[in-house]
C-alpha positions as a printed Julia matrix, in Angstrom:
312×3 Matrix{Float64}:
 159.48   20.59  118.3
 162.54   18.66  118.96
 162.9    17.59  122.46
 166.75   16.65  124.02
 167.42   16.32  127.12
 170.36   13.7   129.08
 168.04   10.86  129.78
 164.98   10.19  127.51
 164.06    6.84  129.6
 165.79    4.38  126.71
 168.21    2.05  127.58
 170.8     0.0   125.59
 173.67   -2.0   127.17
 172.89   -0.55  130.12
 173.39    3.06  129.1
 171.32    6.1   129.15
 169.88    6.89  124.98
 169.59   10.84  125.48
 169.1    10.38  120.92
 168.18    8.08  118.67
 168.58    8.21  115.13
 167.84    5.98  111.87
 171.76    5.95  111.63
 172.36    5.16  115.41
 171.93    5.64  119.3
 173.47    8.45  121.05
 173.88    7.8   125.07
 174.16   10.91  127.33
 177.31    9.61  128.24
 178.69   10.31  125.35
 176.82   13.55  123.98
 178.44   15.39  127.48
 181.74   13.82  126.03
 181.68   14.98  122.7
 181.12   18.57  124.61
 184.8    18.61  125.93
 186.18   17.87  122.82
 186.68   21.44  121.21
 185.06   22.07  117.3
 184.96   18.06  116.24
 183.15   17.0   119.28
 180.46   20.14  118.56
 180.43   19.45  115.32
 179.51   15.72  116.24
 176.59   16.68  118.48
 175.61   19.39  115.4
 175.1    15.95  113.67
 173.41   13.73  116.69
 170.91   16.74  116.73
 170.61   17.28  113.1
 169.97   13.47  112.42
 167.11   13.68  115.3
 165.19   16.64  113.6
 165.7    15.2   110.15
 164.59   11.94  110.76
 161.42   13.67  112.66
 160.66   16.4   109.86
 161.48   14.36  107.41
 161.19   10.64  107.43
 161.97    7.84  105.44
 159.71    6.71  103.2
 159.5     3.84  100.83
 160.5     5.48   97.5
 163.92    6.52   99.12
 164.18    3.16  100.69
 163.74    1.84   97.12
 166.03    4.75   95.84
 168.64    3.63   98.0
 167.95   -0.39   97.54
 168.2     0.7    93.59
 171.4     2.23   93.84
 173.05   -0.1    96.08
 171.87   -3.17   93.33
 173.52   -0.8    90.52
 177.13   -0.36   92.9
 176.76   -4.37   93.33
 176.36   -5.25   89.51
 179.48   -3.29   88.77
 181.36   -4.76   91.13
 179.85   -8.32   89.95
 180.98   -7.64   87.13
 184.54   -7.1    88.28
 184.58  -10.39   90.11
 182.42  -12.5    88.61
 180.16  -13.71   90.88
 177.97  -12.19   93.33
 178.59  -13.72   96.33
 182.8   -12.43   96.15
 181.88   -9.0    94.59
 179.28   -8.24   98.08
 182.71   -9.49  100.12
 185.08   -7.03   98.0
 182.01   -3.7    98.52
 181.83   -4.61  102.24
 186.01   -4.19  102.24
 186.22   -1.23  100.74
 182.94    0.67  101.9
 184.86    0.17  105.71
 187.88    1.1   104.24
 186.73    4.19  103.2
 185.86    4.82  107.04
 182.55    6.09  106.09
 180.37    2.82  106.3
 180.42    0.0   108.8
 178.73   -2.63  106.44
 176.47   -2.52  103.66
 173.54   -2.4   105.91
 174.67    0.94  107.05
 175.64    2.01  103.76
 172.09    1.42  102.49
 170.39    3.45  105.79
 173.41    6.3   105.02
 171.92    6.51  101.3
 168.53    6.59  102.96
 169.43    9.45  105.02
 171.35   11.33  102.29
 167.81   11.67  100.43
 165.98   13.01  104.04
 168.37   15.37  103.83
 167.96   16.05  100.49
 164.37   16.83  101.09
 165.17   18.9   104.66
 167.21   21.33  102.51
 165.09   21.19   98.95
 162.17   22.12  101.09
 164.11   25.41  102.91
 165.02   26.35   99.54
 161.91   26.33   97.86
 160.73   28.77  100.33
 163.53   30.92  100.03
 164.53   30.36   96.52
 165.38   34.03   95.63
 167.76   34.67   98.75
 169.28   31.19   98.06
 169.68   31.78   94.38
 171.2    35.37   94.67
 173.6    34.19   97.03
 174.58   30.45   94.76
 174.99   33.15   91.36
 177.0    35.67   93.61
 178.98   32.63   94.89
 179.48   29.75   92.51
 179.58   31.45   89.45
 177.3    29.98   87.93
 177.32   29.05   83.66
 175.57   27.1    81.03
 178.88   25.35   79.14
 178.62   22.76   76.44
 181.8    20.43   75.07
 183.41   18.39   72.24
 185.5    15.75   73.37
 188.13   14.45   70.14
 189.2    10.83   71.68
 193.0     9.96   71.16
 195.06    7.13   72.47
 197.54    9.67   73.93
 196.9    12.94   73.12
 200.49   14.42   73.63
 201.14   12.64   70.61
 197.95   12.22   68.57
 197.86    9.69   65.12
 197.34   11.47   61.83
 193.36   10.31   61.86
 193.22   12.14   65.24
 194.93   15.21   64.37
 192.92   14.74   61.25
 189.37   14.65   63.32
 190.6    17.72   66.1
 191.39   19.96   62.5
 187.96   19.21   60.94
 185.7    20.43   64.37
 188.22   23.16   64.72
 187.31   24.48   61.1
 183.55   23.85   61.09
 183.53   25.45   64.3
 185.88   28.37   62.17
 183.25   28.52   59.6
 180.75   29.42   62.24
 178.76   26.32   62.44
 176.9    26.11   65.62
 178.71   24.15   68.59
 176.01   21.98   69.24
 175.3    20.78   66.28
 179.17   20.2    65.92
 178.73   18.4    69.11
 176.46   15.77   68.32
 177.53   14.62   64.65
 181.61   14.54   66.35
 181.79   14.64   70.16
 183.15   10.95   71.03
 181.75   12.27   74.96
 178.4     9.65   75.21
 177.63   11.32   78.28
 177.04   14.59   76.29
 176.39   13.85   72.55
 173.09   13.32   72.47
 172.39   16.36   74.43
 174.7    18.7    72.02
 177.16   18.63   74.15
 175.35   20.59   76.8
 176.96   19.98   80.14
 174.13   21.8    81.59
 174.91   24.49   84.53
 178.25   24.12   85.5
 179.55   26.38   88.42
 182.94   26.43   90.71
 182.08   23.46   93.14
 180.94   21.45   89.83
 183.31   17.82   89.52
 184.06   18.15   85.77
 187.88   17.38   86.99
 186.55   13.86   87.74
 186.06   13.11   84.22
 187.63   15.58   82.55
 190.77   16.65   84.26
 190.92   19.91   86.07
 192.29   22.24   82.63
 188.66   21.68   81.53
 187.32   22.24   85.24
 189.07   25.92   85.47
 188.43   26.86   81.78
 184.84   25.82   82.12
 184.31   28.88   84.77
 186.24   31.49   83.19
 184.23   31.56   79.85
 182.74   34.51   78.82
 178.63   33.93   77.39
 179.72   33.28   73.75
 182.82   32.52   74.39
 184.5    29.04   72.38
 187.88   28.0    74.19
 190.41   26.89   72.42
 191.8    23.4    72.41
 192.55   21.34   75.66
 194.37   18.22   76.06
 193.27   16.08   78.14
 194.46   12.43   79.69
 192.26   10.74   76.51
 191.07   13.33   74.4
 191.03   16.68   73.47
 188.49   19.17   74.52
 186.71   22.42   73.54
 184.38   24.27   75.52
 181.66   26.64   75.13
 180.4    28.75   77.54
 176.62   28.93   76.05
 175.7    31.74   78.44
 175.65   33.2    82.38
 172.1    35.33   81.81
 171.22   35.5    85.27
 167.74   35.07   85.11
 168.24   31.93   82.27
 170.07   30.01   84.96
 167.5    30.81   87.66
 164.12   30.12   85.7
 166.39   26.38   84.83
 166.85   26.02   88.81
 163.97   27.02   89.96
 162.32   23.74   89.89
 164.93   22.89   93.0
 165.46   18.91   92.36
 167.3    16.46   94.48
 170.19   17.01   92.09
 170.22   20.72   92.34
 173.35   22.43   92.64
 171.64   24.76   95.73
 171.58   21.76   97.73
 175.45   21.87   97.58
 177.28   24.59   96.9
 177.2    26.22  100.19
 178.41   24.22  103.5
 177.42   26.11  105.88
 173.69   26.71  104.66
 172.83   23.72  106.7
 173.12   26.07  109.43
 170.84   28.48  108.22
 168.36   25.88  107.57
 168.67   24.18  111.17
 168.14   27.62  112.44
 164.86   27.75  110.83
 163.34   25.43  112.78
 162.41   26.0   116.63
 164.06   23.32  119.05
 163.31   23.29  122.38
 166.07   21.86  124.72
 165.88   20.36  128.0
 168.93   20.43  128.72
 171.16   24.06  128.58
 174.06   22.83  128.1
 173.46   21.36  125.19
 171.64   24.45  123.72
 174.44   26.63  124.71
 176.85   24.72  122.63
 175.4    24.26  119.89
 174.15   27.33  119.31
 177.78   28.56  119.9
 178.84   26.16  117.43
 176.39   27.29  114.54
 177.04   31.1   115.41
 180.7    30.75  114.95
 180.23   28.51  111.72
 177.37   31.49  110.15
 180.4    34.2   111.38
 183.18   31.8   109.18
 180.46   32.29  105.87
 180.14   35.73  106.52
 183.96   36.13  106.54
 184.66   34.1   103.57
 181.72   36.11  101.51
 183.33   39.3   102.33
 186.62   38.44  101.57
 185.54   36.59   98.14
């Protein structure tokens, strides 16, 4: 039970806390702002309130503190790296995690990677007890595909040596001859983060980031592969590419996601089924304004997924 109300009896600098969250305090003053403020200052207090369950249901604990204290050390070593010594590369991460607008410091960077893993855990949880409704809807949805790839590395592509034409002909006529794509893959991909696996990209669906690597010729061509299907090839900013879409069996991909890990694409392929999730939990409110808006807030956000799922 989640109890809110405009004065919980803390005070900070004077001011009523009606919240308080790993991430921060939230003073009544300005939780009645935020309620004048149209959609933004709803969806704010959505995320005061949010933050306040989550951090009640679901906790920190020391392994995601440790998570989050790993990955920060791995972001720091990169940019030591960069710089050269430690002391300038934690100056030049503090510049540009505020100047993304995201982070205040690196403290708060390290309790936002925290939290990202709570709510990891708040939505893992709602989906493993509702794994067949959340699955049905993510295959209906996102399209959902098991795709593999050969990358053929060249300097500039648009105008490839005579080795790396020579390289691109040779997979294109073992893969001619019917040899299977991933054993092509491993013995001549030049893509390490997929060689070793065959190739396999694993599930790949339409909110997948393969344009981050891989431009966004591969990221369309990846989800409009039939099962079976080879593609022919693409060029690329550093290579050229061939995919294969190694099949979209519906009941393949769901026995592979059923295991529903932090990395699981259910967690994040739908935007609004955070509201579906927060709605699954009973709240009591002391205070009705409050409960009115928000629950006028998540209503219209569940009416904008129903609208966009019957017009897809």
């Amino acid at each position: 039970m989640l109890l809110l109300s405009g004065c919980g009896g803390k005070t900070v600098d004077g001011k009523s806390i009606a919240a308080s969250t790993s991430i921060s305090n939230i003073s009544a003053d300005t939780l009645y702002d935020q309620l004048s403020k149209g959609t933004s200052g709803k969806n704010a207090l959505f995320s005061y309130v949010l933050d306040q369950l989550i951090d009640q249901k679901f906790p920190a604990t020391d392994d995601m503190k440790k998570n989050a204290e790993d990955t920060y050390n791995q972001v720091l070593n990169s940019y030591t790296q960069q710089y050269g010594d430690e002391d300038t590369a934690k100056k030049q991460l503090e510049t540009a995690l505020k100047s993304s607008g995201s982070y205040k410091s690196i403290d708060d960077y390290k309790k936002r990677l925290v939290y990202s893993m709570q709510y990891a855990e708040m939505m893992k949880s709602y989906i493993k007890k509702h794994f067949n409704t959340v699955f049905d809807d993510y295959y209906k949805i996102a399209n959902p595909r098991k795709v593999s790839i050969i990358a053929v590395s060249a300097a500039d592509p648009t105008n490839p040596t005579a080795d790396e034409k020579a390289n691109l002909k040779e997979v294109q006529d073992l893969l001619k001859e019917g040899q299977d794509f991933g054993t092509v893959a491993k013995k001549y991909s030049t893509d390490t983060n997929t060689k070793d696996a065959k190739g396999s990209l694993g599930i790949v669906d339409s909110t997948s980031s393969l344009s981050d690597t891989y431009g966004t010729d591969v990221q369309s061509k990846a989800t409009e592969l039939k099962s079976g299907e080879t593609s022919d090839v693409i060029t690329g900013s550093s290579a050229f590419y061939i995919l294969h879409c190694d099949t979209t069996d519906k009941e393949t991909i769901k026995k592979e996601l059923k295991s529903v890990d932090i990395n699981s694409p259910l967690i994040t392929y739908d935007n609004y089924l955070v509201y579906i999730v927060f709605n699954s939990y009973k709240i009591n409110y002391n205070d009705k304004t409050i409960k009115n808006t928000l629950q006028s807030f998540i209503k219209e956000q569940l009416k904008k997924r129903s609208d966009e799922r019957k017009d897809s």
